[in-house]
VOTORMAR-965129 format. One record per atom (N, C-alpha, C, O): z, x, y. Coordinates in steps of 0.2 Angstrom, whole numbers, padded with zeros to 4 digits, always signed. Each point is the difference from the previous one (the first is absolute). Layout:
// residues N
ZXY...
***
This chain:
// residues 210
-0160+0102+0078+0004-0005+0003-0005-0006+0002-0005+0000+0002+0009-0005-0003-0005-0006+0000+0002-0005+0007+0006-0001+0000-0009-0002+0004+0004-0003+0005-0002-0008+0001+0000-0003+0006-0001-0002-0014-0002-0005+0002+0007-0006+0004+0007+0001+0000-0012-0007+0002+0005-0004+0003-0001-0005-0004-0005+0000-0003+0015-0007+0001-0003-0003-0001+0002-0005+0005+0002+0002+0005-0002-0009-0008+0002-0007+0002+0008-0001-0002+0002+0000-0006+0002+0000+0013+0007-0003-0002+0003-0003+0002-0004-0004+0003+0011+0001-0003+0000-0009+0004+0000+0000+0006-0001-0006+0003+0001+0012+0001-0002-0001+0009-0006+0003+0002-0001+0000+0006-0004+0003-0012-0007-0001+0001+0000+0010-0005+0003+0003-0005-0008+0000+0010-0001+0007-0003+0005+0002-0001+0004-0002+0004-0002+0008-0010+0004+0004+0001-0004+0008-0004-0004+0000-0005+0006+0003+0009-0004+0008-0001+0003+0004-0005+0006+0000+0001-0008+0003-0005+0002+0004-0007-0003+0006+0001-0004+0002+0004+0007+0002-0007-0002+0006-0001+0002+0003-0008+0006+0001-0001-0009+0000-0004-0002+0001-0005-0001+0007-0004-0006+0001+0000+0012+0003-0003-0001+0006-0003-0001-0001-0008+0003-0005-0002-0007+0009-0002+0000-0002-0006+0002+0006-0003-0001+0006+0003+0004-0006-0010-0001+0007-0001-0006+0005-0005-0005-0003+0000+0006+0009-0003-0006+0001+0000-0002-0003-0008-0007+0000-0001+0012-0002-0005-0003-0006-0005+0001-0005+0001+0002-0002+0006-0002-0004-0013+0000-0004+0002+0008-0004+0003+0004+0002-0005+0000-0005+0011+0006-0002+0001+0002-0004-0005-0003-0004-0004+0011+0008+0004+0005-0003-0005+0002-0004+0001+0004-0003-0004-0004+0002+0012+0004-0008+0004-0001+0002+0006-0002+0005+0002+0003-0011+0002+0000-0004+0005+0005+0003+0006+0006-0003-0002-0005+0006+0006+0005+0002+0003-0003-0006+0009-0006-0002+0001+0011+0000+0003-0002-0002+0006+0006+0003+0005+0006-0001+0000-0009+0003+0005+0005+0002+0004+0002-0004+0008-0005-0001+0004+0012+0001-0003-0001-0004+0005+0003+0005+0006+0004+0004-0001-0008-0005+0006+0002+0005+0010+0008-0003+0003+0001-0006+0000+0001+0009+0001+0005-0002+0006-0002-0003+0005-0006-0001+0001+0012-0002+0005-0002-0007+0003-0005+0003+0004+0000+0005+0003-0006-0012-0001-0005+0000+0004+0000-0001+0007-0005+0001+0004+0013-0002-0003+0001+0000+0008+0003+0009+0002+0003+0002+0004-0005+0000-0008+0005+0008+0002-0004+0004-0003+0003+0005-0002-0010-0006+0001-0006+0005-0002-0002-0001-0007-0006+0001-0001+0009-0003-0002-0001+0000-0007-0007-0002-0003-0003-0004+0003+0001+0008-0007-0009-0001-0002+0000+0004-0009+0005+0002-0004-0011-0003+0003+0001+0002-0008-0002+0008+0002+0001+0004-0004-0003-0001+0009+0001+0006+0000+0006+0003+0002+0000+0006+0003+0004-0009-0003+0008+0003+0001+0000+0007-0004-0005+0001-0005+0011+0004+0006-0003+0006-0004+0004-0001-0006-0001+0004-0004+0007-0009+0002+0003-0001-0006-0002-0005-0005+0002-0001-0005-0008-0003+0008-0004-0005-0002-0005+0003-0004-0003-0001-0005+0001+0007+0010-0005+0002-0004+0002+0007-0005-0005+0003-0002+0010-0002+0001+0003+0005-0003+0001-0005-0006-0004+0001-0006+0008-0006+0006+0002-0006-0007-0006+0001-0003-0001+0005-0004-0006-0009+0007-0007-0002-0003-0002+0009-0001-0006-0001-0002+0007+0004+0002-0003+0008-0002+0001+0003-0005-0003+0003-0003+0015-0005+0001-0001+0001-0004+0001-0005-0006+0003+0001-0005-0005-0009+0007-0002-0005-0006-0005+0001-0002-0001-0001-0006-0005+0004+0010-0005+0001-0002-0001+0005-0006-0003-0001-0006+0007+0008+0008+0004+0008-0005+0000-0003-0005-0004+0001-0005+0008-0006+0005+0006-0003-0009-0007-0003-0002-0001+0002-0006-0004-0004+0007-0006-0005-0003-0002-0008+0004-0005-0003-0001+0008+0003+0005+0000-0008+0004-0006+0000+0002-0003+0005+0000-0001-0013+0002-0003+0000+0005+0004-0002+0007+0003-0005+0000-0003+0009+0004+0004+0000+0007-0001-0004+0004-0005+0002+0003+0007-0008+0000-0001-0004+0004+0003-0002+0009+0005-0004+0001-0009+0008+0004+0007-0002+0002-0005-0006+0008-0006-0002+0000+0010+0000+0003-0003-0006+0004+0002-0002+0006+0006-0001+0000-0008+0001+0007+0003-0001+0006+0001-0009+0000-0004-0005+0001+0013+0006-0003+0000-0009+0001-0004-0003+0007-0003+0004+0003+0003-0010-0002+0001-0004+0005-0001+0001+0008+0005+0000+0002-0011+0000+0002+0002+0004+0007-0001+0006-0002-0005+0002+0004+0007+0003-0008+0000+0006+0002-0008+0003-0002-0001-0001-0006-0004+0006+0010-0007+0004-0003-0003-0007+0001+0001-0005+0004-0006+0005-0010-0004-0005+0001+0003-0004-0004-0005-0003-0002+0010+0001+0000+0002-0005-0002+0001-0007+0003+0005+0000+0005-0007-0006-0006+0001-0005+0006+0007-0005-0002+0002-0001-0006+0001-0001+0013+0006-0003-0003+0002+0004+0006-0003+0005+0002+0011-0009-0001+0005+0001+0005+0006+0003-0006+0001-0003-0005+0004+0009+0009+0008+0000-0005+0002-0006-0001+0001-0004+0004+0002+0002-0010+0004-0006-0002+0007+0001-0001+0003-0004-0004+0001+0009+0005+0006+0003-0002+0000-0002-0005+0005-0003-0001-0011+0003-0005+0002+0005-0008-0001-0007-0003-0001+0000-0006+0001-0004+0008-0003-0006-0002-0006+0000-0006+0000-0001-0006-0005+0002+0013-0007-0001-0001-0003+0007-0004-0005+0000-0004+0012+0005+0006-0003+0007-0002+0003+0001-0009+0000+0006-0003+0003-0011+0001+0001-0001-0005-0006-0003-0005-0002+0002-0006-0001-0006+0010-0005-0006-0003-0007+0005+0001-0005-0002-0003+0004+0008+0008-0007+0005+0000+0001+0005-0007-0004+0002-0004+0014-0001+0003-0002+0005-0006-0004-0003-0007-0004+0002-0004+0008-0008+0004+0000-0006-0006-0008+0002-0002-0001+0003-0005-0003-0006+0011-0007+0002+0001-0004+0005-0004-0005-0001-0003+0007+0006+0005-0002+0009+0001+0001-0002-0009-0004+0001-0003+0011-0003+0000-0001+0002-0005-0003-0003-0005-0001+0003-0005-0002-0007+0006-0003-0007-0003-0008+0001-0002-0003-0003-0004+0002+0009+0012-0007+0003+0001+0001+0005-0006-0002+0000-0006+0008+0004+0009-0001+0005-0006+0000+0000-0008-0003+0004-0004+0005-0008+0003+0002-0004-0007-0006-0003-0003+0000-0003-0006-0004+0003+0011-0008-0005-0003-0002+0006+0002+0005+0003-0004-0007+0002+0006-0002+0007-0001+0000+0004-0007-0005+0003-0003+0012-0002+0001+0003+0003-0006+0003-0003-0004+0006+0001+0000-0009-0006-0004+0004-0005-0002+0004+0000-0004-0003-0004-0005+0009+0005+0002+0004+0001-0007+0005+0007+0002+0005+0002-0004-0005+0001+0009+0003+0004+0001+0005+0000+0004+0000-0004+0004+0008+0009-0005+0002+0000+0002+0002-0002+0008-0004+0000+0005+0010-0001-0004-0002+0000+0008+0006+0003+0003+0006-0002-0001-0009+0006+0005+0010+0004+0004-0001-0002+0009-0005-0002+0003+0010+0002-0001+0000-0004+0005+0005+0007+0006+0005+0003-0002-0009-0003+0009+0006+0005+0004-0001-0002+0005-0005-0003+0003+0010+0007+0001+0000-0001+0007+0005+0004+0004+0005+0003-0002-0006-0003+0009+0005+0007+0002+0002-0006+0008-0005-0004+0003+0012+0004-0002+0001-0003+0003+0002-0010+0000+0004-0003-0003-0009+0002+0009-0002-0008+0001-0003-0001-0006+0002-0005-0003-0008+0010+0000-0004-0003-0005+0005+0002-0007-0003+0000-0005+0009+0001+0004+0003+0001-0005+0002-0005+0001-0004-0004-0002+0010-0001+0007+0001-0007+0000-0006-0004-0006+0001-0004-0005-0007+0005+0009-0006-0005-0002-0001+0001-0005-0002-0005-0003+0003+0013-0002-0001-0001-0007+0008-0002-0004+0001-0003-0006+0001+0004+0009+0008-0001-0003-0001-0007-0002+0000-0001-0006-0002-0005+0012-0001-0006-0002-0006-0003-0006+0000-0004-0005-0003+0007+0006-0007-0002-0003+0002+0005-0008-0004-0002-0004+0006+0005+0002+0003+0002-0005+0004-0004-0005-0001+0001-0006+0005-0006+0009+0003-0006-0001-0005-0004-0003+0002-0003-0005-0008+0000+0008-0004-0005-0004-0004+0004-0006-0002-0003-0005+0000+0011+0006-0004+0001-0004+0001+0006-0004-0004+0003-0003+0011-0003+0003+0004+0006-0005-0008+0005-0002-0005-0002-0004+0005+0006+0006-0002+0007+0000+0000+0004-0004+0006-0002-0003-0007+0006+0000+0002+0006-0006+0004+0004+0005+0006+0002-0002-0010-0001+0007+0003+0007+0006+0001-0006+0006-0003-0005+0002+0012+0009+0001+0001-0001+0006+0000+0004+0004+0006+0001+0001-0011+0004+0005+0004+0006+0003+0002-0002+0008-0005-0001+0004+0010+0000-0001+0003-0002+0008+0002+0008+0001+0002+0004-0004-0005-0004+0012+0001+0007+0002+0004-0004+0007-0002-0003+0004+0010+0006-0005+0004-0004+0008-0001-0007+0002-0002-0001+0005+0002-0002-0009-0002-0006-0002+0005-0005+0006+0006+0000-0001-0009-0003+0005+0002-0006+0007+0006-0004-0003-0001-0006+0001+0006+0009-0004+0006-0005-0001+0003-0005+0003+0004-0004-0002-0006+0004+0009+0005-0002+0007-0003-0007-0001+0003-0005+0002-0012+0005-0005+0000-0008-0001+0000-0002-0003+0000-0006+0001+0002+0008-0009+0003-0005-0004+0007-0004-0001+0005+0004+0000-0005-0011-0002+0007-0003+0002+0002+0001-0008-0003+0002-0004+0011-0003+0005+0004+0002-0004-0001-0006-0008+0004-0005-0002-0009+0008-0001-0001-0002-0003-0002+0003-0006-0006+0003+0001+0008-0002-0009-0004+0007-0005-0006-0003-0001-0002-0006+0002-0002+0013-0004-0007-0002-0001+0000+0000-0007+0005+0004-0003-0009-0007-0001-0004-0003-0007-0006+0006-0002-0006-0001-0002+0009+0008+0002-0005+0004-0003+0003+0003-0006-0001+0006+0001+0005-0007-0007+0001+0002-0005-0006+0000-0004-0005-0003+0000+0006+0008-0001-0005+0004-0007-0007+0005+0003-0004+0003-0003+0003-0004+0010-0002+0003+0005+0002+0009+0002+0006+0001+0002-0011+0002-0003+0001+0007+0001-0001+0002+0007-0005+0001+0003+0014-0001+0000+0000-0001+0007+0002+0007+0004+0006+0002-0001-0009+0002+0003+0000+0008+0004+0003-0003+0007-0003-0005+0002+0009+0008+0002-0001-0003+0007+0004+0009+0002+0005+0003-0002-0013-0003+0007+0003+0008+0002+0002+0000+0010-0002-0002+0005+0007+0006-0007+0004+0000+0010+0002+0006+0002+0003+0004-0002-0007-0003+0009+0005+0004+0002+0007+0000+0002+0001-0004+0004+0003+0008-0005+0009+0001+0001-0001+0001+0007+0006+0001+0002-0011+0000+0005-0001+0001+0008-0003-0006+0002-0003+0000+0005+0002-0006-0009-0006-0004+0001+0005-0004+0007+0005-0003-0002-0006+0003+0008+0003-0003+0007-0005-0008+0001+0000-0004+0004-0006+0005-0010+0001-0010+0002+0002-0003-0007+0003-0005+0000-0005+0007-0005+0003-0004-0008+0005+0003-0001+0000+0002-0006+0007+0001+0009+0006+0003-0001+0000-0001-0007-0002-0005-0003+0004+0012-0001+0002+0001-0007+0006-0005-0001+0000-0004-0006+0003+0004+0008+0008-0002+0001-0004-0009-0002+0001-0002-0005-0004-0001+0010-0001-0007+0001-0002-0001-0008+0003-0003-0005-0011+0007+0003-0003-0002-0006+0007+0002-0009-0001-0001-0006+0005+0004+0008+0003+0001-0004+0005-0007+0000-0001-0003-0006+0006+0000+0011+0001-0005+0000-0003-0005+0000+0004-0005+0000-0011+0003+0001-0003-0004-0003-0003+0000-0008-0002-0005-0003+0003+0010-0001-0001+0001-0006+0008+0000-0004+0001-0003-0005+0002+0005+0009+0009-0005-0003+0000-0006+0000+0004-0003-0003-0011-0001+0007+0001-0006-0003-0003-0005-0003+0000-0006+0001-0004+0010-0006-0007-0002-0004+0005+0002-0007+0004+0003-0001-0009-0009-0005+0002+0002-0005-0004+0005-0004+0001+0004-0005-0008-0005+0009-0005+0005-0001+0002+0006+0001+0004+0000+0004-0007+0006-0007+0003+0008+0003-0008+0003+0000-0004-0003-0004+0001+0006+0007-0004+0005+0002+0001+0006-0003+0006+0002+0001-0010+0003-0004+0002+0008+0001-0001+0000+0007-0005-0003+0003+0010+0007-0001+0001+0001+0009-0001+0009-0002+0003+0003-0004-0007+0000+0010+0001+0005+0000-0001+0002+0008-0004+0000+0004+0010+0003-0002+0003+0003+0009-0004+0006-0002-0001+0002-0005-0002+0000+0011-0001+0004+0002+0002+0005+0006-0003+0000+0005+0008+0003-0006+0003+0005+0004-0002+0000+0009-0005+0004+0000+0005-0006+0004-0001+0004+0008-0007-0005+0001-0004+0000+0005+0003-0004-0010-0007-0003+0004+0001-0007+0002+0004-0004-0002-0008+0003+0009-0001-0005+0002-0005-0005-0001-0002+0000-0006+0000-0006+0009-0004-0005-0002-0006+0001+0001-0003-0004-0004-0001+0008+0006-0004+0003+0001-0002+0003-0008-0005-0002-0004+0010+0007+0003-0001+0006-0004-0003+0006+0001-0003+0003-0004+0003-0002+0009-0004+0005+0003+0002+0007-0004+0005+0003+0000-0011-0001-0003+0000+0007-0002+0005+0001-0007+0003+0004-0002-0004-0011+0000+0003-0003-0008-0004-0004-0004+0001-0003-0005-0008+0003+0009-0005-0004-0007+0000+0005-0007+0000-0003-0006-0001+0007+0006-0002+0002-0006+0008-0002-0006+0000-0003-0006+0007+0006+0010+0004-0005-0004-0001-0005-0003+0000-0001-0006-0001-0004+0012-0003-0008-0003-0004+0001-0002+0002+0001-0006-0006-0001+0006-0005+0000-0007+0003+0003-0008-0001-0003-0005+0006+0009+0006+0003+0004-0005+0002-0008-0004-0004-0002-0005+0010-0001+0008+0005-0006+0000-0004-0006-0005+0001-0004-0005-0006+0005+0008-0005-0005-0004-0001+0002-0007+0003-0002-0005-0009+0007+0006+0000+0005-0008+0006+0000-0003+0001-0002-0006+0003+0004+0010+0006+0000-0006+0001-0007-0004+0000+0000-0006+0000-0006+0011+0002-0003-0004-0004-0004-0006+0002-0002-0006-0008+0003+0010-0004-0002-0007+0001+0002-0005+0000-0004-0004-0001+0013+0002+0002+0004-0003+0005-0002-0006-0001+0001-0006+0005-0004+0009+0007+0000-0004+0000-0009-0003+0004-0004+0002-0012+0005-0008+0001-0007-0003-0003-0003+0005-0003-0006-0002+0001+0006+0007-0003-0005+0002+0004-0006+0007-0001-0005+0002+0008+0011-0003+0005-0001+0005+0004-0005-0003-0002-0004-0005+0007+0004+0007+0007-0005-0004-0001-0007+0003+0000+0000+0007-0001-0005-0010+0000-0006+0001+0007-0002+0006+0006+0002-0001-0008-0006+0009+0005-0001+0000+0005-0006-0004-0001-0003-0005+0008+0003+0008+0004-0004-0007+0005-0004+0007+0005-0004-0001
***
């Protein structure tokens, strides 16, 4: 693991850096849930995503936005923390030049890749309980994008119920995959998630959303 920092538009931002063990097949960057409510890149689904992007072949990228670790910068309610992933991936991308790039996030930081997925259509989408409550009623622009979004069916802050009527009103569709009794958290359901993942890649490389 590698732990360099780079330059982002509100100054440092701290990375953390898995590779796998040949040469990476792509670019994975992972985004943390919100920074006013603990979130960091060592969250334990952030680093579950990055561990197993790293598995599939990725170089694993994950990054403490803005404010949070040694990251400098204040929260910008997703603004700013939009324009740090832009960043990270820009880093990444002059790192591993020509390769793919998959893009994830659990939570707030699924909001942030949801967005930034839109300017940089991705190969891979993966959102774990992904922050629907902020986006305005609006479809998102990710056709042809291989989009995973996994929930728990107990999730009491991204209620299943809200992210499904939020997905009634996209023309975009996700492979969505419930998982039974779990919460936002997932506590004592990572290995699932990760299953969830594998699988999808597995099957083609996951079905493009449409």
């Amino acid at each position: 693991m590698k732990a360099p920092s780079i330059e982002g538009p509100a100054g440092t931002l701290q990375l953390l850096v898995d590779l796998p063990e040949g040469a990476p097949a792509a670019v994975a960057v992972i985004c943390h849930p919100h920074p006013l409510h603990g979130g960091n890149f060592n969250n334990k689904i952030v680093h579950q995503l990055a561990k197993t992007s790293t598995g599939l072949g990725a170089a694993s990228v994950r990054f403490n936005f803005r404010g949070v670790g040694e990251s400098a910068g204040s929260y910008d309610e997703g603004r700013g923390e939009l324009q740090d992933l832009l960043a990270v991936v820009a880093w990444a991308q002059s790192q591993w030049p020509g390769l793919p790039l998959w893009l994830g996030g659990f939570s707030f930081g699924g909001w942030i890749a949801l967005q930034a997925a839109e300017q940089l259509a991705p190969q891979q989408l993966v959102t774990v309980a992904p922050a629907v409550n902020y986006f305005p009623d609006r479809s998102l622009r990710l056709a042809g994008v291989s989009w995973l979004l996994i929930q728990g069916d107990a999730d009491d802050i991204v209620p299943a119920a809200q992210v499904r009527a939020w997905l009634a009103t996209l023309d975009t569709q996700p492979r969505l995959v419930l998982l039974a009794g779990a919460g936002h958290f997932f506590h004592g359901r990572l290995n699932e998630l990760k299953q969830a993942v594998i699988d999808h890649f597995a099957e083609g490389q996951g079905a493009t959303a449409h």
